[in-house]
C-alpha positions as CSV (number, residue, x, y, z in Angstrom):
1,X,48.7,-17.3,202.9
2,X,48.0,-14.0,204.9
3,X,50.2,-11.1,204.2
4,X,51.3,-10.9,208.0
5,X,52.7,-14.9,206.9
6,X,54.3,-13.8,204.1
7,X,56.0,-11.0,206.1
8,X,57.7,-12.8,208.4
9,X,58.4,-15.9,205.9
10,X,60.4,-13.1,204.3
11,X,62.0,-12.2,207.2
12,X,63.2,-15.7,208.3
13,X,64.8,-16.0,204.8
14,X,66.1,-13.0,205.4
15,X,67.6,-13.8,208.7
16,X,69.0,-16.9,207.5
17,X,70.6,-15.7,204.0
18,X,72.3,-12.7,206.7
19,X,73.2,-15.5,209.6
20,X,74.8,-17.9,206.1
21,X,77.1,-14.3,204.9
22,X,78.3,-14.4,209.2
23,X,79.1,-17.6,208.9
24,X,80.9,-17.2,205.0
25,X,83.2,-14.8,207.4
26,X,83.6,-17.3,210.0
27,X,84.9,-19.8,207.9
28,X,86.8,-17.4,205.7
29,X,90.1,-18.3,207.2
30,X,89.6,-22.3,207.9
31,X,88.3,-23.8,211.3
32,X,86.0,-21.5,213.8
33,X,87.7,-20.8,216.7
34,X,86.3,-21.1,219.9
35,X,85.5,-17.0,219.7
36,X,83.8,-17.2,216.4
37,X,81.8,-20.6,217.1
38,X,80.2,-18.5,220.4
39,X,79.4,-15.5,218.0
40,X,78.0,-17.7,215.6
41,X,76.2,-18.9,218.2
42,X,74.8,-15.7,219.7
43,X,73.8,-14.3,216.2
44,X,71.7,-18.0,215.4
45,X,69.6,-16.9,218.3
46,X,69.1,-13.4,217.6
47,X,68.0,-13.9,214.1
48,X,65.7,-17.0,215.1
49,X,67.9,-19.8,213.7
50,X,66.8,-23.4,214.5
51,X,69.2,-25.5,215.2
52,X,68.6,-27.8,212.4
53,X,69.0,-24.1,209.8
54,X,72.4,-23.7,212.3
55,X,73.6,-27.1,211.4
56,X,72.9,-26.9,207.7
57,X,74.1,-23.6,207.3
58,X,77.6,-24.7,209.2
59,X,78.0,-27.3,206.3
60,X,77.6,-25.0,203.6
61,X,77.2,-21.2,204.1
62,X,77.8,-20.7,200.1
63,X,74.4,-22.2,199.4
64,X,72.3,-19.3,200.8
65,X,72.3,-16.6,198.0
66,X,72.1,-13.3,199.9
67,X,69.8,-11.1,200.0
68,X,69.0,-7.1,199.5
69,X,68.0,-5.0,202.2
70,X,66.4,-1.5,201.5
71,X,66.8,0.0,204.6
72,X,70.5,2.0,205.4
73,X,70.3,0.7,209.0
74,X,69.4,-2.2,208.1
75,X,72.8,-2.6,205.9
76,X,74.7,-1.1,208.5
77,X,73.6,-3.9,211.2
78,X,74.6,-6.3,208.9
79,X,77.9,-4.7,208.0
80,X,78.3,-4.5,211.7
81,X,77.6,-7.7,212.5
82,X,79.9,-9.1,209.4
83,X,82.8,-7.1,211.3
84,X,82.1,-8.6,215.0
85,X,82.3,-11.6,213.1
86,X,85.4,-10.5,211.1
87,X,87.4,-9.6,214.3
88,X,86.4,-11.9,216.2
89,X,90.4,-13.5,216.3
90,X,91.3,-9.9,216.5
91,X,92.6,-9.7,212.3
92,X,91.4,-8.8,209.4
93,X,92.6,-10.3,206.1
94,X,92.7,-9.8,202.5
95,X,90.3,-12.4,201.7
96,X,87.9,-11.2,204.7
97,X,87.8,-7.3,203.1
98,X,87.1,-8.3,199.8
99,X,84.4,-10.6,201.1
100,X,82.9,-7.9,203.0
101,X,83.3,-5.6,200.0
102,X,81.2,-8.1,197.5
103,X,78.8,-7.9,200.8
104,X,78.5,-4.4,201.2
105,X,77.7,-4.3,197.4
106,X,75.0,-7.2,197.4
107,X,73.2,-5.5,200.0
108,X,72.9,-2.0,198.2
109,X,76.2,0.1,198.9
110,X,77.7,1.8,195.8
111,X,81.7,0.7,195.0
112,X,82.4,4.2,196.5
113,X,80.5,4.0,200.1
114,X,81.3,0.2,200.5
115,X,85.2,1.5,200.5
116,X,84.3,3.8,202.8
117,X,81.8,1.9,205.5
118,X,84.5,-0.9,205.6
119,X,88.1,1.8,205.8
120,X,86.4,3.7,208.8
121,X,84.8,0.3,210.4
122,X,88.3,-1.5,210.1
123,X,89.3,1.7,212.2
124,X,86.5,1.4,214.5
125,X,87.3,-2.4,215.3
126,X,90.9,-2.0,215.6
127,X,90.5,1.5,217.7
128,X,92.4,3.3,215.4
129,X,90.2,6.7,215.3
130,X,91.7,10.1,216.1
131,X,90.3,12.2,219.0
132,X,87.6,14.3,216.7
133,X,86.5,10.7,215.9
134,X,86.7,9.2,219.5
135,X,84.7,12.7,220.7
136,X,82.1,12.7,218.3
137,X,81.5,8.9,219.4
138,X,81.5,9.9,223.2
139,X,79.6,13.2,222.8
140,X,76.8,11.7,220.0
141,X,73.2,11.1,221.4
C-alpha cells in the first residue's frame, strides 16, 4: 500500500468516525427531524459518505469509536459542525452539551477550553453575543 493510500484511508475513517459523532447528536433527542435528516444529509456528502456508510451509520452511530484530530481548526470544524447539527431544531439540551463536552475532550480540548468553545458557541448559535462580540465578528478579516 502506497503512503498517498494510506493517507486518504485515514481520512475516510476519519470522515466517517466525525459524520457517526453528527449523527450521535442527531439522534440525541429521539427521531431526526426533517431539519436534521437534510443536515445529515449534506454533511454525508461533504465528508464522502457512501450511502451504504450513511445507512449503517444511521443504525448505529455508537459503533464508530471517534477519532483524534491534531489540528485546532480541524477540532473547531468539527465542533462547528457538532453545533449546526445540535441546533438544528433550534435547542440545546442537557444531554446534547454534555455530549458535545465528552466530544470536545476526545478530539483534544482540555476540560477548561472545551467549557469554553461550547459557552461562547451556544452564544454564537442562539445570537446571544454583545456588540464587542457582534463587531469583532463583522469587522474580522
Amino acid at each position: 500500500m502506497s503512503i498517498s493510500e494510506i493517507y486518504e484511508s485515514g481520512i475516510k475513517k476519519s470522515n466517517l468516525a466525525h459524520f457517526a459523532s453528527i449523527a450521535n447528536m442527531a439522534f440525541i433527542d429521539g427521531e431526526l427531524n426533517d431539519e436534521e435528516k437534510e443536515l445529515l444529509s449534506k454533511f454525508a456528502d461533504k465528508l464522502n459518505i457512501s450511502e451504504e456508510q450513511y445507512s449503517e451509520v444511521i443504525k448505529n452511530p455508537k459503533q464508530y469509536a471517534l477519532v483524534a484530530v491534531s489540528s485546532k481548526e480541524e477540532r473547531l470544524q468539527h465542533l462547528f459542525d457538532l453545533f449546526k447539527m445540535i441546533f438544528a431544531d433550534h435547542f440545546v439540551d442537557p444531554q446534547e452539551i454534555k455530549l458535545i463536552h465528552k466530544y470536545a475532550i476526545g478530539l483534544g480540548c482540555s476540560e477548561e477550553r472545551a467549557l469554553e468553545l461550547i459557552k461562547k458557541s451556544i452564544r454564537i448559535f442562539q445570537g446571544k453575543f454583545d456588540f464587542e462580540e457582534y463587531r469583532y465578528l463583522i469587522e474580522k478579516n
